[in-house]
C-alpha positions in Angstrom: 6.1 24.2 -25.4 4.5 21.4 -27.4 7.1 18.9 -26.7 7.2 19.8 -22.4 2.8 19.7 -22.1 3.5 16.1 -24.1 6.1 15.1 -21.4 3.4 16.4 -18.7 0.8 14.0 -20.2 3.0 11.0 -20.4 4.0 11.2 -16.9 0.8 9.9 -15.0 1.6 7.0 -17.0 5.2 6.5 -16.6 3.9 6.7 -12.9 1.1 4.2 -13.4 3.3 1.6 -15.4 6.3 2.1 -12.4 3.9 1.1 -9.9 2.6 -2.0 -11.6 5.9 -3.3 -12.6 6.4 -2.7 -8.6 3.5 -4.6 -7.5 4.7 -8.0 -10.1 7.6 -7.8 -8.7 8.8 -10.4 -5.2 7.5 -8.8 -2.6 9.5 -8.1 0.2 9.3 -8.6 3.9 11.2 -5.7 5.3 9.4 -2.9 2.8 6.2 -4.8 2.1 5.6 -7.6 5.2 7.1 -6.4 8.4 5.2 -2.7 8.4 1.8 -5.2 8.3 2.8 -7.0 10.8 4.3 -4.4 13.0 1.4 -2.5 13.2 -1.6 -5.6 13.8 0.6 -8.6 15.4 4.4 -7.9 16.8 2.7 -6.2 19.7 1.3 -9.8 21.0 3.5 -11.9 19.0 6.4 -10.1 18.7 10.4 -10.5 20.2 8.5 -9.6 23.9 7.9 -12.1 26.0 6.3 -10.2 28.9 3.8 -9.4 26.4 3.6 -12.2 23.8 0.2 -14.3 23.5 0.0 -17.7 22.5 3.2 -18.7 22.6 3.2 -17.5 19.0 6.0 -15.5 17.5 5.7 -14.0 14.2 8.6 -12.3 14.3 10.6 -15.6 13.5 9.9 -17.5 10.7 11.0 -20.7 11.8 9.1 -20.1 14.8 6.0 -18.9 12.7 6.0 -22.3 10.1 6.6 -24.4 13.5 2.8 -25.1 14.0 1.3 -24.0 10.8 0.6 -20.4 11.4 2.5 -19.8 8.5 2.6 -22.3 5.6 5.5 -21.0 2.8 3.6 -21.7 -0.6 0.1 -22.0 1.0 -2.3 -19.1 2.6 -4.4 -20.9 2.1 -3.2 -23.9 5.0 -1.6 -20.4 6.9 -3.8 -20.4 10.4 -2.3 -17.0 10.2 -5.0 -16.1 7.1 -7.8 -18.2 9.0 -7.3 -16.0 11.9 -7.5 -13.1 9.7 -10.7 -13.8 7.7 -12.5 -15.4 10.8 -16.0 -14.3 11.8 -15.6 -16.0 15.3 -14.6 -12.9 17.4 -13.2 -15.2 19.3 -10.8 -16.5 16.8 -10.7 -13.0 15.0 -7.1 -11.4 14.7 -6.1 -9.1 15.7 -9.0 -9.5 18.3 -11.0 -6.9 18.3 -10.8 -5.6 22.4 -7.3 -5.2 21.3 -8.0 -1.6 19.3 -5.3 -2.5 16.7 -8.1 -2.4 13.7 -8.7 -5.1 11.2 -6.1 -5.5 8.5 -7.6 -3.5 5.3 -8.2 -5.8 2.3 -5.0 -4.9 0.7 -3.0 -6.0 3.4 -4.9 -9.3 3.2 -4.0 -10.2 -0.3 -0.4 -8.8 0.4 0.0 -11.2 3.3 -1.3 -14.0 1.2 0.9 -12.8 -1.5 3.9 -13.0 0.1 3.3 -16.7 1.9 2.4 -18.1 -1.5 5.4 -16.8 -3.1 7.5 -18.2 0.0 7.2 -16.1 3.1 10.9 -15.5 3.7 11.7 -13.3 6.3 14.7 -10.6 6.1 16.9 -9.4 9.0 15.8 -6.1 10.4 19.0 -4.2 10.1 
C-alpha cells in the first residue's frame, strides 16, 4: 500500500513536469496557432472571400508576412500584435461589434510566441 499512495503523490508532478516540458517545447501551428486563430480572425480573414475584410488573409502565411501583419522573428514589428493590444476601438482586433471576444492573455503571449520563434504555418490536413 505504501509503495501505490507514493505513486499517487508523485503523479501531480509527473503531470506538472509533462506540461512544462510541453510548453518549452516549438509550438505548433496546427495544435497551438490555428485553434487561436480560427476562433478570433479566419472568420474575416480567412480562405472566404465573400466574407474576408481588409484584403487580409491570415490563413496564408505568405499572404500574412506580405504587408507586415505578420513579421517571422518579430511580434513585436507583427501589425497583427498591434491590432491585438490596441486601445483604439477602432484599430482593436477582433473589433469589438464583431462579438468574437478579445483574445485571453494566454493566447497573446502564444501568438507572440509562435511569430518569434518563426511563425510557420502547417497544412490543415
Amino acid at each position: 500500500m505504501h509503495l501505490r499512495l507514493s505513486h499517487l503523490l508523485l503523479l501531480p508532478l509527473l503531470l506538472a513536469c509533462a506540461g512544462s516540458a510541453r510548453a518549452a517545447g516549438k509550438l505548433q501551428f496546427n495544435r497551438d496557432i490555428r485553434p487561436i486563430l480560427s476562433d478570433k480572425c479566419f472568420h474575416c480573414h480567412g480562405f472566404d472571400p465573400k466574407k474576408r475584410e481588409a484584403d487580409l488573409r491570415l490563413d496564408v502565411r505568405e499572404a500574412a508576412i506580405k504587408d507586415g501583419h505578420i513579421t517571422p522573428g518579430q511580434p513585436e514589428k507583427s501589425l497583427i500584435i498591434e491590432r491585438i493590444l490596441s486601445h483604439d476601438a477602432d484599430e482593436l482586433m477582433p473589433p469589438p461589434k464583431s462579438k468574437l471576444g478579445a483574445l485571453t492573455p494566454a493566447e497573446i503571449e502564444t501568438l507572440k510566441r509562435w511569430i518569434s520563434e518563426g511563425a510557420e504555418y502547417e497544412k490543415h490536413w
